[in-house]
C-alpha positions, 0 to 999 in steps of 0.5 A, a space after each residue: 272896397 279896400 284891396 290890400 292885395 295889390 301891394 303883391 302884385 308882381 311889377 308890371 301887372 296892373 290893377 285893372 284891365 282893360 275890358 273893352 279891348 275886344 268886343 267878343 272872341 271871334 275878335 281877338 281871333 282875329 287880331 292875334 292871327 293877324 299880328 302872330 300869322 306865321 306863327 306856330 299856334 297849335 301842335 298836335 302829335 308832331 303836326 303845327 297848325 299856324 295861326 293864319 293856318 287856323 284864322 283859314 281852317 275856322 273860317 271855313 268850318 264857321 262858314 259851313 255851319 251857318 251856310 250849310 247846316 243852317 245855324 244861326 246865332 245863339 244856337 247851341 253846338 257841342 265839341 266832344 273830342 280830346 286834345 286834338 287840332 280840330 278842337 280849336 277850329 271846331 271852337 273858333 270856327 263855331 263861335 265866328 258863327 256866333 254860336 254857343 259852345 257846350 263842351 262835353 267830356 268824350 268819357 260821359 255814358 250815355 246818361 251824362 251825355 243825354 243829359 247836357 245835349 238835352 238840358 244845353 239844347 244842343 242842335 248840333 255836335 263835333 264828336 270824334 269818332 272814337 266816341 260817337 258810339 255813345 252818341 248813336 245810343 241817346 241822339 235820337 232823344 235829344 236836340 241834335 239834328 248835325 253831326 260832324 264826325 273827325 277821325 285822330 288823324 284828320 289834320 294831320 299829314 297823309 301819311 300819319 292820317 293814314 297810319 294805323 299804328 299812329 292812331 292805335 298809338 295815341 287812341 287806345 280805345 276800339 270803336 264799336 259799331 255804332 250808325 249815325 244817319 246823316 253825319 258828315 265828316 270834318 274834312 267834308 265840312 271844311 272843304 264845303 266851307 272853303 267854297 262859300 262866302 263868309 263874314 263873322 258874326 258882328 257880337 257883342 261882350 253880352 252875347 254869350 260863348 260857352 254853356 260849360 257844364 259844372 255841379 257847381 256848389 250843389 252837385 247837380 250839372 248846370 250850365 254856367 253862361 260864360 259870355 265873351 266878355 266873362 272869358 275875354 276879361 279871364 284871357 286878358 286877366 290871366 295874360 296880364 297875370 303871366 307877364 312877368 315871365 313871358 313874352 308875346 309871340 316867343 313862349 311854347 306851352 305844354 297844355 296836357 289837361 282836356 280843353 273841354 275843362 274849363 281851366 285848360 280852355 281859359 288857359 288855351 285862349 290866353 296862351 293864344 293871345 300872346 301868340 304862344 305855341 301851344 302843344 296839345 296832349 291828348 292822352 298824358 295818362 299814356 306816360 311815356 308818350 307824355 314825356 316823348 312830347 316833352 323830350 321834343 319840345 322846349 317849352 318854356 310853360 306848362 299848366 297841370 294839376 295837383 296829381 299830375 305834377 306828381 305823376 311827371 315827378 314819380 316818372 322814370 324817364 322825366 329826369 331825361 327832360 330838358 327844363 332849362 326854357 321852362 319858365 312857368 309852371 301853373 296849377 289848378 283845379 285842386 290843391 297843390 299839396 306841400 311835398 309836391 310843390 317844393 319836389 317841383 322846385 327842387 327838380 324844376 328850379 321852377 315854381 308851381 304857381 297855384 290858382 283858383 277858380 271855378 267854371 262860374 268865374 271861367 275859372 280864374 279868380 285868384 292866384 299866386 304871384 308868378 315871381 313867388 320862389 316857395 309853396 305858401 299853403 295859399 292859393 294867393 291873391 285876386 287877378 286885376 279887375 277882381 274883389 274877393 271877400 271872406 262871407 258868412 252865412 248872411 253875406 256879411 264880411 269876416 274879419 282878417 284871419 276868420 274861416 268863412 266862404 270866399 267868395 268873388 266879383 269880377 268881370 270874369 264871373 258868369 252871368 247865371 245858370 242856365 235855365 236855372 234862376 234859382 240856382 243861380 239866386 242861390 250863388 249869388 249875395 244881394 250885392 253880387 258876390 259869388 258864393 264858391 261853395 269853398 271855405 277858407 281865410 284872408 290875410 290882412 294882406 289879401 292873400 286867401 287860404 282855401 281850407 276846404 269844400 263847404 260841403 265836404 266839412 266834418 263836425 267832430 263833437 262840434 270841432 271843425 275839420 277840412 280834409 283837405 288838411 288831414 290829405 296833405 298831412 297824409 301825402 306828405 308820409 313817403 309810403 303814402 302814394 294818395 289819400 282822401 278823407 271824407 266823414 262817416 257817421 259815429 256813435 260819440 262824436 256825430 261824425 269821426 273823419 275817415 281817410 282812405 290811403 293807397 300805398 306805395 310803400 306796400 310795407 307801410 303800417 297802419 301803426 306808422 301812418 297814425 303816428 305821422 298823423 298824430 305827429 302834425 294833427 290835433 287829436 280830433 283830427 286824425 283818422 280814427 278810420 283807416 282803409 288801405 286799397 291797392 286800386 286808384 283812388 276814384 278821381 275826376 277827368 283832371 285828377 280830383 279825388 271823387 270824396 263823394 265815390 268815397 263815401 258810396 264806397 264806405 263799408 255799411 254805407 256810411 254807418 257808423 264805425 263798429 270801432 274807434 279805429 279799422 284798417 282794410 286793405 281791399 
């Protein structure tokens, strides 16, 4: 296949990698803490965890997990818990034992918990115990037979752990009373293991990692088999990726979003693999005590999204933030909208370099340059090692600028759904494409341009409209704080598109907002439902906008509009 795209490569990137530089993760683990020992891995509220420090701590809880708790490989161990010290020795340590890691969001209700322990088989789990009150209401009907609880404070030095204003502080949540008969805590586990013999796990790149739960393109939450040769290829893919702004062993890295999510976790081990100090945020929804972490912390790179970038912008005290080290800032996980991209660069000096991935490619697949200087409205180019076509319906290839389904081939790409053949037949071309369920064009020099969800497309009397587009359109207004658009039922047209708009200039008309809209939109694509709300849009555990909470919130259920345009303020 022709790949155009390697003229834009940064120099220095190379347009392969090399897949069989490490035989699984336990592996790389093991070199980096050999090669980076003294060095800062991990911080976590003021606490540094070294990598010889974590090679030590993972060894022994690996060595309890198997000696101990009798778990062998391919056993299926959860990790729920926030951005705390223990993830990463809870996930070294498990996959040294050649386990399978699930990761689970610690804000599931009992149902969504239920579901993945139950679908994944999971026999085991770590859970802060923040959260085990959850698990005390379903374990009972699932697989899990070991549970370790950890408290915040864990690893941390005796008198944080034993602060109570530290922990109100950073984990603001009271814990019901809740029982769960048998569980040991993670300081026992740790000090069990340090007393027994162990020797990793010999895998091998097939085996697999991580059964990481998406909706993928159908909605319904699967396990995608990551390997540890689909998430090696990724680290090394995106180390070599970022090469061109850092350098091993000197950078520190701000990781605010959760690391159960796939983007954060890929991003995670590839920081770690050039020996980066990576400052682990629990809660940056807790603002001010985001931005303290910044104040204390020179770091040279941080990774967010869309509506978190535009959080830090919107902060009072975000200007106090030193960014002279800064050197990288990444996006992913949504669009990054033009009005927050080029505010970045103009507070920043710095760039928010957009990339693009999906749980089945562990996540990253495409990405723009990191020597790019403005926001292009694309999402870039494919990572070395990568293919990426524009398919239609029937798997055959577009030409250059038409809009049809990106999709990928890689060495990052996962292997299937788990217990799911179907779905996974369904992903998948005959000549083993990846179908993203995302719609979008390339240019004749390979750089790809998302126009939208496939299944979040609207037909306006046979016309095509994303709202990805019309979203931008609307944030770009000042009075507009977020929006999302979705499509509702229409007498005339089939479908007419809707856009639901939080305001943060409380004067702002809805006369205003549609001449804006008219302004930059084509006439079928301006919203001829407009509704104003004074809450949050509904978003996922990374900032997405839920479109599908938007729709089961629409008036009437999404019957058809009694008029051609309505504002609402609810």
């Amino acid at each position: 296949m022709i790949r155009p795209w390697l003229d834009q490569y940064p120099r220095g990137v190379p347009a392969e990698i090399d897949a069989g530089k490490f035989e699984s993760l336990a592996d790389l683990l093991g070199s980096c803490c050999r090669r980076f020992a003294d060095l800062p891995a991990y911080e976590s509220m003021g606490t540094v965890l070294t990598y010889r420090q974590l090679d030590e701590a993972s060894r022994a809880f690996a060595s309890w997990l198997r000696n101990d708790a009798g778990l062998g490989r391919g056993d299926r161990v959860a990790l729920m818990m926030p951005n705390l010290l223990q993830y990463p020795v809870a996930l070294f340590g498990a996959l040294r034992a050649g386990l399978v890691v699930v990761n689970v969001n610690p804000l599931y209700t009992p149902r969504e918990l239920a579901h993945q322990l139950e679908d994944s088989g999971a026999t085991a789990i770590v859970v802060l115990e923040n959260f085990a009150h959850t698990l005390a209401q379903v374990v009972g009907s699932t697989p899990v037979r070991t549970i370790v609880t950890t408290q915040v404070g864990d690893l941390l030095p005796p008198i944080k752990r034993l602060s109570t204003n530290f922990v109100v502080k950073h984990v603001k949540r009271l814990v019901p009373q809740w029982r769960l008969d048998g569980a040991i805590g993670f300081p026992r586990a740790l000090a069990a293991g340090r007393g027994t013999a162990f020797v990793d796990e010999a895998l091998a790149r097939e085996d697999l990692a991580f059964l990481q739960y998406t909706g993928g393109t159908t909605g319904v939450a699967k396990g995608a088999m990551l390997t540890h040769g689909n998430m090696l290829a990724n680290v090394l893919q995106v180390a070599a990726w970022v090469s061109p702004n850092l350098r091993p062993g000197e950078e520190t890295i701000v990781i605010p979003l959760p690391l159960y999510h796939i983007f954060a976790l890929t991003g995670c081990l590839s920081f770690f693999s050039i020996g980066a100090r990576t400052v682990l945020v629990a809660n940056p929804r807790d603002m001010p005590a985001f931005l303290d972490v910044l104040r204390r912390n020179r770091f040279t790179a941080i990774i967010g999204v869309n509506t978190l970038f535009r959080a830090l912008l919107e902060a009072p005290g975000f200007a106090q933030v030193d960014l002279g080290p800064l050197k990288l800032a990444v996006a992913g996980g949504m669009a990054v909208q033009q009005t927050v991209a080029q505010r970045w660069m103009q507070r920043t000096g710095v760039p928010l370099v957009e990339g693009y991935g999906l749980t089945e490619t562990a996540p990253v697949a495409i990405a723009n340059p990191v020597d790019i200087r403005e926001w292009t409205g694309s999402i870039g180019v494919p990572l070395p090692s990568t293919e990426a076509a524009i398919l239609d319906d029937d798997g055959k290839p577009f030409v250059s600028g038409e809009v049809g389904e990106i999709c990928v081939r890689g060495p990052q790409v996962m292997k299937g759904y788990w217990n799911h053949p179907d779905e996974t037949a369904k992903v998948f071309t005959s000549d083993g494409w990846l179908r993203t369920g995302d719609m979008g064009v390339m240019d004749e020099h390979g750089n790809v341009r998302i126009t939208d969800r496939k299944k979040d497309m609207i037909v306006v009397s046979g016309f095509k409209v994303f709202p990805n587009e019309i979203e931008d359109v609307l944030t770009r207004h000042p009075g507009v704080l977020e929006a999302g658009v979705i499509g509702v039922p229409d007498a005339r047209s089939g479908e007419t598109v809707k856009a639901i708009v939080v305001r943060k200039d409380p004067a702002l008309t809805e006369g205003e907002l549609l001449a804006h809209c008219r302004q930059h939109l084509t006439s079928y694509k301006v919203p001829h439902v407009l509704e104003f709300r004074s809450e949050p849009l509904p978003k996922t555990n990374i900032g997405k906008v839920l479109r599908r909470e938007l729709r089961a919130s629409t008036p009437g259920g999404g019957a058809p509009a009694a008029s051609p345009r309505r504002a609402a303020a609810t």
